[in-house]
Backbone as JSON Lines, residues from 0, in Angstrom:
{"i":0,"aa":"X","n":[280.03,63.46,140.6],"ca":[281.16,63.72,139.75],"c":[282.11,64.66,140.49]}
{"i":1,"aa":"X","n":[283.14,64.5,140.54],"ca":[284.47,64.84,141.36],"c":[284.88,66.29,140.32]}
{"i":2,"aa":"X","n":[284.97,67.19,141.08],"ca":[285.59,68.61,140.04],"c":[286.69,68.26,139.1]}
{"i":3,"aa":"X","n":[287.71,67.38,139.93],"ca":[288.84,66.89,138.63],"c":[288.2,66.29,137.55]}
{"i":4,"aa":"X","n":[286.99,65.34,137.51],"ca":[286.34,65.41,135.96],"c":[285.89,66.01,135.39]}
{"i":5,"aa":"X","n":[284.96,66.93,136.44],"ca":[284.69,67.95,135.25],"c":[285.81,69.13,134.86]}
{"i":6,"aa":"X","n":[286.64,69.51,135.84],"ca":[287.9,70.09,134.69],"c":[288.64,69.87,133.58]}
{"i":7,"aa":"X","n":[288.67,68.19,133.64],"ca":[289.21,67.96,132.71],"c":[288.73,67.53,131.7]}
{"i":8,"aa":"X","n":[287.34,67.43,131.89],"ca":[286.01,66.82,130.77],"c":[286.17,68.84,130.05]}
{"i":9,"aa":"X","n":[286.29,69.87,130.96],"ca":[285.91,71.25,130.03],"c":[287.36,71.56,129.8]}
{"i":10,"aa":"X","n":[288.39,70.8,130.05],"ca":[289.79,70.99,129.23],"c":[290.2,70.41,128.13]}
{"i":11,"aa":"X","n":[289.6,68.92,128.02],"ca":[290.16,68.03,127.35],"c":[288.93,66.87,126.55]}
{"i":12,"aa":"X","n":[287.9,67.38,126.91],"ca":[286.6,66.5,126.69],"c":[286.21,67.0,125.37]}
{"i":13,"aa":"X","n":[285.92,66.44,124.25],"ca":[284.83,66.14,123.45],"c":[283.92,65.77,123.35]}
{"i":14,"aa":"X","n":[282.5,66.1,123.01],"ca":[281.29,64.99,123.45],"c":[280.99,65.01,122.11]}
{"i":15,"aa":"X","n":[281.24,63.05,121.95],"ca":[280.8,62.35,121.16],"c":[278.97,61.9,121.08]}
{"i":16,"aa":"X","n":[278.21,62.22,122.26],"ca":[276.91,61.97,122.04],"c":[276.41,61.52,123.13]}
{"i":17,"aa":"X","n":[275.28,61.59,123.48],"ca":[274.34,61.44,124.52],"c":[273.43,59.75,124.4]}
{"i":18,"aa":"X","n":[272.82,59.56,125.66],"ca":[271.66,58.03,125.4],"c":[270.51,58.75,125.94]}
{"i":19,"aa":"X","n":[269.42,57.36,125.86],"ca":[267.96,57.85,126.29],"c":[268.2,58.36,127.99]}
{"i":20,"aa":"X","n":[269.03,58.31,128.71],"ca":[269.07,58.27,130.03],"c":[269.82,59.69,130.5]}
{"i":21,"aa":"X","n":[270.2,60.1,129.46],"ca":[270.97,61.64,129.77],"c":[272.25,61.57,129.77]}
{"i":22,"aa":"X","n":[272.87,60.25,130.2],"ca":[274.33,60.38,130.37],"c":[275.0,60.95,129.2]}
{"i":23,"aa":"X","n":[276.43,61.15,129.06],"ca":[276.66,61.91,128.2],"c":[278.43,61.58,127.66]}
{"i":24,"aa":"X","n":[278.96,61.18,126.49],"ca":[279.74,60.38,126.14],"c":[281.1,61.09,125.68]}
{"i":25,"aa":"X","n":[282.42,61.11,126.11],"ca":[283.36,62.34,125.78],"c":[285.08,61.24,125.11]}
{"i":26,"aa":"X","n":[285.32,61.66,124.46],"ca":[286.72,61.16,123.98],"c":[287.39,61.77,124.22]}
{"i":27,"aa":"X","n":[288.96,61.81,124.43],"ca":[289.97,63.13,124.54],"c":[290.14,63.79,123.26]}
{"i":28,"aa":"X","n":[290.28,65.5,123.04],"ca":[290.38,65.93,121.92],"c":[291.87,65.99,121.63]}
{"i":29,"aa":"X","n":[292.62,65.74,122.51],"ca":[294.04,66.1,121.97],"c":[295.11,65.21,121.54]}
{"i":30,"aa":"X","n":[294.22,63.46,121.36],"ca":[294.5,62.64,120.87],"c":[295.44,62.25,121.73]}
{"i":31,"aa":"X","n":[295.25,62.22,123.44],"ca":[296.35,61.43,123.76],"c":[295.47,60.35,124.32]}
{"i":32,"aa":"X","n":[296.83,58.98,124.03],"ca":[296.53,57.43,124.42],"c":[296.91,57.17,125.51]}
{"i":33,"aa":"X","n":[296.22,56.13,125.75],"ca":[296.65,55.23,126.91],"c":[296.5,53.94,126.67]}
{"i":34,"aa":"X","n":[298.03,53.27,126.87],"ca":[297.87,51.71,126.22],"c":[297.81,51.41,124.68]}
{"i":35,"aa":"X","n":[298.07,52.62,124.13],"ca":[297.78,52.89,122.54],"c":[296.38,53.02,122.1]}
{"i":36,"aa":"X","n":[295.75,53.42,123.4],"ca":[294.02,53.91,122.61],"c":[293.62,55.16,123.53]}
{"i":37,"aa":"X","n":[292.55,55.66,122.0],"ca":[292.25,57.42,122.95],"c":[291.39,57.0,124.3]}
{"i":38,"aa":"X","n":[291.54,57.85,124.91],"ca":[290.64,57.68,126.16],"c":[289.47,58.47,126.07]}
{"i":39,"aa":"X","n":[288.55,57.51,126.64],"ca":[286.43,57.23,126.48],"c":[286.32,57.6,127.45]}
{"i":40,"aa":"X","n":[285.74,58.42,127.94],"ca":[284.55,58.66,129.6],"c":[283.1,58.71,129.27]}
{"i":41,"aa":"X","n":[282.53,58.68,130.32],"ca":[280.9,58.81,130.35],"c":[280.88,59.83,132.15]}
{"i":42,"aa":"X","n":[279.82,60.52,131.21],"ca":[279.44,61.68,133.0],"c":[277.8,61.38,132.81]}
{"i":43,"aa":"X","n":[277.4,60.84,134.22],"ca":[276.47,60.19,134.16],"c":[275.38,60.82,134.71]}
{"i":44,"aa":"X","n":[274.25,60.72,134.2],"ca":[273.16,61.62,134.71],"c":[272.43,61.28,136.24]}
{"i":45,"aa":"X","n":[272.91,62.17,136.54],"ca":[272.37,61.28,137.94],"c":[273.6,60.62,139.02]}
{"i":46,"aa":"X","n":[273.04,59.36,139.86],"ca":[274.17,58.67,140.1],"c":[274.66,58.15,139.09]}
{"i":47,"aa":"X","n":[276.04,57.79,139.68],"ca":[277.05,56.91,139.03],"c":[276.73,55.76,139.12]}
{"i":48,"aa":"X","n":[276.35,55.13,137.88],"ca":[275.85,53.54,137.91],"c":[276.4,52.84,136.54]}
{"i":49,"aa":"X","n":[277.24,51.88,136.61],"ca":[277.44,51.71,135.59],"c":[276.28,50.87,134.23]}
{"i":50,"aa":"X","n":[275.55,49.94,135.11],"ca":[274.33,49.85,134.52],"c":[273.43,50.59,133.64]}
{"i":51,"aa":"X","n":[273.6,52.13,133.74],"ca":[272.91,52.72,133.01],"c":[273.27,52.86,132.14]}
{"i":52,"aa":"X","n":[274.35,52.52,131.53],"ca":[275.1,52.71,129.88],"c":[274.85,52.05,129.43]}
{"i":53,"aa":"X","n":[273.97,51.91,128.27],"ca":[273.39,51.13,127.33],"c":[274.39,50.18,126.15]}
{"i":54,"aa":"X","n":[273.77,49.35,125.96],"ca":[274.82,48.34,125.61],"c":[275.37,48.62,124.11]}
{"i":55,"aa":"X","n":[275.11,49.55,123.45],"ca":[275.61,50.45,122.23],"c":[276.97,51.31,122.69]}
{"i":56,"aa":"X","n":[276.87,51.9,123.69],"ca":[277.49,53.12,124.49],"c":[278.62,52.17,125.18]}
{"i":57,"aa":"X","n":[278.31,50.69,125.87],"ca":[279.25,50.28,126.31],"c":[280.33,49.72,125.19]}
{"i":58,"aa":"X","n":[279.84,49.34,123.91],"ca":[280.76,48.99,123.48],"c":[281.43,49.77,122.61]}
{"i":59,"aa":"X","n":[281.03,51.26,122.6],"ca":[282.47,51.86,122.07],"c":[282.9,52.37,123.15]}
{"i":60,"aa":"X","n":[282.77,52.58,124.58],"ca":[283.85,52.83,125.69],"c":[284.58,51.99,125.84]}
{"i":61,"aa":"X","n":[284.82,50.89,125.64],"ca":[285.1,49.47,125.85],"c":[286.13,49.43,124.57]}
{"i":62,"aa":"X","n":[286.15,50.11,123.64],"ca":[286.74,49.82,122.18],"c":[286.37,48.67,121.6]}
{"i":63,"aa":"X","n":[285.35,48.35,121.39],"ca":[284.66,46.93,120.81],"c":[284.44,46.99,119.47]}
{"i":64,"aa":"X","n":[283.83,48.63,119.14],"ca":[283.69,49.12,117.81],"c":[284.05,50.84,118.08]}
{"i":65,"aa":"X","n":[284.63,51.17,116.81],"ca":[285.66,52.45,116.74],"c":[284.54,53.92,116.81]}
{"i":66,"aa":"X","n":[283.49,53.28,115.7],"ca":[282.55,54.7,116.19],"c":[281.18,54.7,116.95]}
{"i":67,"aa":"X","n":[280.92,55.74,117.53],"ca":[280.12,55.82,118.57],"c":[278.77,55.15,117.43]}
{"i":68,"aa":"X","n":[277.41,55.15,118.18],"ca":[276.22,55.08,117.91],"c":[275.76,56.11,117.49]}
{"i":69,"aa":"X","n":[275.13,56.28,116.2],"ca":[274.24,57.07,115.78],"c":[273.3,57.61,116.51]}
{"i":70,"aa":"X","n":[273.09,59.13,116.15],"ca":[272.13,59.76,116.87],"c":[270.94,58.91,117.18]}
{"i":71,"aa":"X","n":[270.5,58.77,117.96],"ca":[268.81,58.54,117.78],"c":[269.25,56.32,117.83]}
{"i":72,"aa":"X","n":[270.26,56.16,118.19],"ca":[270.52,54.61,118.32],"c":[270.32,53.82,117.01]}
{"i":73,"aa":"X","n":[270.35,52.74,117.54],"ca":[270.64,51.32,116.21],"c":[269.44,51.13,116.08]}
{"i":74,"aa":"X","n":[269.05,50.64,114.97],"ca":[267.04,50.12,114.76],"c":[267.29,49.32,115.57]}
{"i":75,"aa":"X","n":[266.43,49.45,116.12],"ca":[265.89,48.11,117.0],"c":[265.4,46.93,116.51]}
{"i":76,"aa":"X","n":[265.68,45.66,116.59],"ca":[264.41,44.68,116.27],"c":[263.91,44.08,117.22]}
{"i":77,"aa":"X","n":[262.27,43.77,116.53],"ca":[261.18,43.08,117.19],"c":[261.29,42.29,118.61]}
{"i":78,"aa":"X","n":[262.48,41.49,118.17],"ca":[262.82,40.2,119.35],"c":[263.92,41.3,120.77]}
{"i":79,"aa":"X","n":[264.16,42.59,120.56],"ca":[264.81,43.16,121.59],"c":[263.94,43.57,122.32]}
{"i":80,"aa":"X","n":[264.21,44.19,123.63],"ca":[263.82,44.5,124.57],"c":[264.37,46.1,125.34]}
{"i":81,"aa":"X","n":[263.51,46.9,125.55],"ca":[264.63,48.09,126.03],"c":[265.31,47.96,127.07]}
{"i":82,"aa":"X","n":[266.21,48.91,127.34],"ca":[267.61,48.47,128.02],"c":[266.59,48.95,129.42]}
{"i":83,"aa":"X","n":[267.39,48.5,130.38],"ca":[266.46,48.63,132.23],"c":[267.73,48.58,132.82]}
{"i":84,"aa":"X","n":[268.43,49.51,133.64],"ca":[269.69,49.65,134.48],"c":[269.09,48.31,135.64]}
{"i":85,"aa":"X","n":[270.29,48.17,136.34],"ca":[270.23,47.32,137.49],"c":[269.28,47.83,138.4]}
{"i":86,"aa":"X","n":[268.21,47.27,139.16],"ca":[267.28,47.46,139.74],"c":[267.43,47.24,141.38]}
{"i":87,"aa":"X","n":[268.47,46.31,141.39],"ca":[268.71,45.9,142.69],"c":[268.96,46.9,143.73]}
{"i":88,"aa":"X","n":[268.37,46.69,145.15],"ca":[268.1,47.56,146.0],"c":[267.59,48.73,145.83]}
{"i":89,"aa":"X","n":[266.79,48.74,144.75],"ca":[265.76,50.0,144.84],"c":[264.4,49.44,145.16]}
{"i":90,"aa":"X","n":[263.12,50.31,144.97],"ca":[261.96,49.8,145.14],"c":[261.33,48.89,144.45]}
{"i":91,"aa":"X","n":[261.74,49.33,143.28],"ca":[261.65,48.56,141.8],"c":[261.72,47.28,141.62]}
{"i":92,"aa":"X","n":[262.81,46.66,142.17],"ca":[263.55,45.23,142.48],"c":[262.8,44.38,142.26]}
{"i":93,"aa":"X","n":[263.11,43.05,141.37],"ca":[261.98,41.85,141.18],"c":[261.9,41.68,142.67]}
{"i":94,"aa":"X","n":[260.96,40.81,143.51],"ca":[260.76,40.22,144.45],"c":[259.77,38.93,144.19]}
{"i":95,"aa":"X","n":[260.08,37.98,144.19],"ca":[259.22,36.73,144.18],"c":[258.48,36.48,145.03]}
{"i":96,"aa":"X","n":[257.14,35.88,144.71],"ca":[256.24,35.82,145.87],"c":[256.74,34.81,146.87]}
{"i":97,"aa":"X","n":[256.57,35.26,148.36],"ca":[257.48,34.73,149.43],"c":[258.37,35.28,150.19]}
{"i":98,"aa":"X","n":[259.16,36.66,149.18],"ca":[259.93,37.17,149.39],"c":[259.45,38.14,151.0]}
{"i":99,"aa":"X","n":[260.46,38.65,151.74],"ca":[260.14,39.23,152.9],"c":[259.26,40.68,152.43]}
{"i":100,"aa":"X","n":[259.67,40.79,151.62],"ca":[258.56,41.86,151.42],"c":[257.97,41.9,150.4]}
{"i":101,"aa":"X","n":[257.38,40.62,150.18],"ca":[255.88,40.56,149.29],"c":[254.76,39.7,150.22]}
{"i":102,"aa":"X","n":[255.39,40.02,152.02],"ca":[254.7,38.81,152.85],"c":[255.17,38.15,153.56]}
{"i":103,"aa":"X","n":[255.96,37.55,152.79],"ca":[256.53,36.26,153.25],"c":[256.06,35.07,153.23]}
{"i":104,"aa":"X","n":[254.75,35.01,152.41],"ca":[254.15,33.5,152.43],"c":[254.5,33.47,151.28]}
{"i":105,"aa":"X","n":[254.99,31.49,151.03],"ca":[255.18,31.17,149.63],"c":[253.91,30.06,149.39]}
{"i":106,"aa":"X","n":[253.78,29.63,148.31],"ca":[252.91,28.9,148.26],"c":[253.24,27.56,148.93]}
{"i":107,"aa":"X","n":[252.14,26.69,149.37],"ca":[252.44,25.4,149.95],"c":[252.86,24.7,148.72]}
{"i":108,"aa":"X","n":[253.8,23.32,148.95],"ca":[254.1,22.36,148.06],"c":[252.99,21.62,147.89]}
{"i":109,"aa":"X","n":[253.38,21.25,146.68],"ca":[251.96,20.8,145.5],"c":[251.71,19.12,146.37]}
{"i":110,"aa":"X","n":[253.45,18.26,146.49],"ca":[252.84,16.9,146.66],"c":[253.56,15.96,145.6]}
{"i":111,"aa":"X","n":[254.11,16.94,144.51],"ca":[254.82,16.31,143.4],"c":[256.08,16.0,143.08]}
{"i":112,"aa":"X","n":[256.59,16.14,144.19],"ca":[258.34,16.44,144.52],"c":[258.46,14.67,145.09]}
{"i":113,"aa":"X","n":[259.75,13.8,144.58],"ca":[260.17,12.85,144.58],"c":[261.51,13.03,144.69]}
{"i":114,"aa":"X","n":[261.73,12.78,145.96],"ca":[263.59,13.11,146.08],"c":[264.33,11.56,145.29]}
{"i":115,"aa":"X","n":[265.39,11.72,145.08],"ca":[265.66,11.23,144.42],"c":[266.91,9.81,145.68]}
{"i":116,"aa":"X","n":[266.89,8.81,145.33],"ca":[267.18,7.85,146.79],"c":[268.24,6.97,145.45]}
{"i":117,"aa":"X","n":[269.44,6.6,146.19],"ca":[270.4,5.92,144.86],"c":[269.76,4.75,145.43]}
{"i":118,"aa":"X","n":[270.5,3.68,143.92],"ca":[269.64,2.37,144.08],"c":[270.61,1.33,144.48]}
């Protein structure tokens, strides 16, 4: 985070509320617009990733819906899944078996593959 945000996050920042990840959610207090809407930031815990803003959080930065998320988030249901930032190029990273670094061996072909020949 660049000092010009945080000066102007402790000049002009409000914090509207925090996520499970720490980041931390600010509106302007002095009601000025841009484009005819207040201006949204996020100061992010950690690196800057935009991935880590949970998809509640993105859509009132976004102006999708006017008020933030309730403390403590939306109920969840059954069929959701918790939110997982982008994984790519960390250690974490899916890798499929085959991949250069799960080996590099993939499995042999089965035998069941029929290319397809026009008639």
């Amino acid at each position: 985070m660049t000092i010009a945000t945080r000066l102007y996050t402790w000049l002009r920042g409000q914090q509207v509320g925090a996520d499970a990840f720490g980041n931390r959610y600010f509106r302007d207090r002095t009601g000025a617009r841009r484009a005819g809407r207040e201006k949204r930031w996020v100061l992010y815990n950690g690196e800057a990733e935009a991935s880590k803003v949970t998809p509640e959080w993105h859509a009132w930065l976004h102006h999708i819906v006017d008020a933030p998320p309730p403390p403590g988030g939306r109920p969840v249901r059954a069929w959701q899944k918790s939110h997982v930032p982008n994984l790519t190029g960390t250690p974490e990273a899916y890798r499929p078996p085959g991949h250069d670094y799960q080996g590099g061996r993939r499995a042999r072909a089965t035998g069941d593959y029929e290319p397809w020949t026009p008639s």
